[in-house]
C-alpha positions, 0 to 999 in steps of 0.5 A: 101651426107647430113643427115641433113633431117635425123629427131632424132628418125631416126638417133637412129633407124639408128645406133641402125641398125647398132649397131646391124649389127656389132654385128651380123658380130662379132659373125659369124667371131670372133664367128667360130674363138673362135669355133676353140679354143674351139674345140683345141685337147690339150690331149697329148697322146704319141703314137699320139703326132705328130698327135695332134701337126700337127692338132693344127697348121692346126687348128691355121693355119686355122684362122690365117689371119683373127682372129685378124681383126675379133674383129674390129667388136666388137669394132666398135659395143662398140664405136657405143653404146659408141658414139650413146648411152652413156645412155645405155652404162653406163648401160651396163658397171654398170650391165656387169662390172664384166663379161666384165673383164673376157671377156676382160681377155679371148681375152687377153689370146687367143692374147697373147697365139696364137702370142706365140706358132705361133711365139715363137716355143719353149716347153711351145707351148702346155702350149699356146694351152691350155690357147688358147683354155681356153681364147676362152671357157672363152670369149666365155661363158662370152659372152652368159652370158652378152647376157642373161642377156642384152635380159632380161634388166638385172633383178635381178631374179632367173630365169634372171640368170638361164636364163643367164647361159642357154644362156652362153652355148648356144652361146659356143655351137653355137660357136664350132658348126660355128667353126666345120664347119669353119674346115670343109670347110679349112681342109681335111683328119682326121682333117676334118673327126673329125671336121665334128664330134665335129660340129655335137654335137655341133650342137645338144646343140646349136639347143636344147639351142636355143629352150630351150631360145626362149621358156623361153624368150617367157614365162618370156615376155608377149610382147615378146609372143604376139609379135610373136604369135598374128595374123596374126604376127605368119603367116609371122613368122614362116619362120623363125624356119622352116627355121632354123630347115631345116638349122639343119637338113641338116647340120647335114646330110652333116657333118655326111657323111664327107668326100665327093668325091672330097670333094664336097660342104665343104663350105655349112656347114659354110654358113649354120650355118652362116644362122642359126645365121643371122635368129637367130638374126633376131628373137632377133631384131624382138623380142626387137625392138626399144629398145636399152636395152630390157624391160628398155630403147629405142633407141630414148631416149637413143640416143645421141644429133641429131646434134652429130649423124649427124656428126658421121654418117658421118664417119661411113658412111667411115669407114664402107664400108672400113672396109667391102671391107677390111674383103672381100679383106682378105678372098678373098685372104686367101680363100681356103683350110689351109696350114702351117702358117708362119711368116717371 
């Protein structure tokens, strides 16, 4: 196999490609995992205290083998930006630097308190369950922030970061609804019947916030508007938010009649939802493709050296099928309903 035919704009098209896809695959995975800590239940009430503490553990318990393997994928899409744009890195590192601290902090905080209350049992367990789920709502609302002003090529507007903070709880939204829907599918009983409900109003903010941006995001680009409302692009697109709107709708019916008999089709929440965020970006690569930083830089200006992409590509073309084969092998193994996490 050789890429030596590969000509430079290829090569930043390919790993602009897939520069995008890794992104894509953290926010689903890591992206139902910080919709778990968002939703954990930590309000103490003494007549259900037995209660909560069993649902917070089958809470963890149910993203306990997967979410530390989950934010590979964001470190693969850091090093890919990294390595194939050092340019745009720079730039997103200038204009992030303050959000990527507290982003950084937050996944900290979810690490460190998730190994403590799992591993460590001892009175200060809520005191982790509580920076758990601050950490998730922290990293995850950081992430909607950078997102926002990343789509609009970091312009220093009013309205660039109304927009970022629109977005900021737009993805928490979108977040806790794949994270209801996660519970949906690996728990039963009330955790199940409660998890059906907080996925539902989720739901409903992160279709309205969905909504609310493209329609802002349409509005503040001109290019972005003609892109998807000229003829005949408008025809092949409206599949998209048609579909997503059928996605909505019959997620939300399902969630609202949980529990079914025999529960009945628990993973078609999860898979919905998870389409939901495939056809979402979709619609953002559709909107700021080829750019590799919207509005500002594009991805063969800002690609590295071809003969340096070449010899990345290589590895990539390694390490990315091992790590796909291995995120399979583990949820293969682990899929199922939850039951008690232990560690030996």
């Amino acid at each position: 196999m050789g890429f030596e035919h590969l000509t430079a704009d290829q090569l930043a098209w390919i790993f602009l490609s897939l520069m995008g896809f890794t992104a894509l695959v953290y926010a689903i995975l890591d992206g139902y995992d910080l919709g778990v800590g968002i939703l954990l239940p930590i309000k103490n009430n003494s007549s259900e205290q037995s209660v909560l503490d069993a649902e917070r553990n089958q809470m963890i318990a149910s993203i306990g083998p997967f979410w530390d393997a989950n934010e590979t994928w964001l470190v693969l899409a850091i090093g890919i930006l990294l390595i194939a744009f050092p340019g745009a890195y720079s730039l997103v590192l200038r204009e992030l630097y303050l959000p990527t601290v507290f982003l950084l902090i937050g996944l900290v905080l979810r690490g460190v308190s998730f190994d403590f209350r799992a591993k460590a049992v001892t009175q200060y367990r809520p005191l982790w369950d509580k920076l758990f789920k601050f950490g998730s709502i922290l990293a995850a609302l950081t992430q909607g922030y950078m997102l926002g002003r990343y789509v609009l090529g970091f312009e220093h507007s009013e309205g660039a970061y109304i927009f970022a903070i629109i977005s900021s709880l737009c993805v928490t939204a979108a977040y806790a609804y794949i994270g209801g829907a996660w519970l949906v599918m690996k728990t039963t009983g009330d955790l199940q019947r409660k998890a059906a409900y907080w996925s539902r109003r989720a739901g409903w903010l992160a279709g309205v916030g969905i909504l609310a941006v493209s329609i802002a995001n349409a509005m503040m680009s001109q290019a972005i508007a003609d892109r998807w409302f000229s003829f005949p692009a408008v025809i092949l697109l409206i599949p998209i938010p048609l579909m997503c709107g059928v996605l909505f709708f019959t997620v939300d019916r399902y969630l609202k009649c949980v529990p079914l008999t025999d529960d009945f089709a628990c993973a078609f929440p999860f898979m919905g939802v998870l389409s939901i965020f495939v056809l979402t970006f979709f619609g953002l690569a559709y909107s700021y493709f080829p750019y590799v930083i919207p509005h500002r830089m594009l991805a063969v200006d800002a690609a590295s050296a071809a003969s340096s992409l070449r010899f990345v590509l290589y590895g990539t073309a390694i390490v990315l099928p091992v790590i796909i084969v291995y995120t399979i092998f583990s949820y293969r193994v682990f899929w199922g309903k939850t039951t008690e996490l232990k560690y030996y």
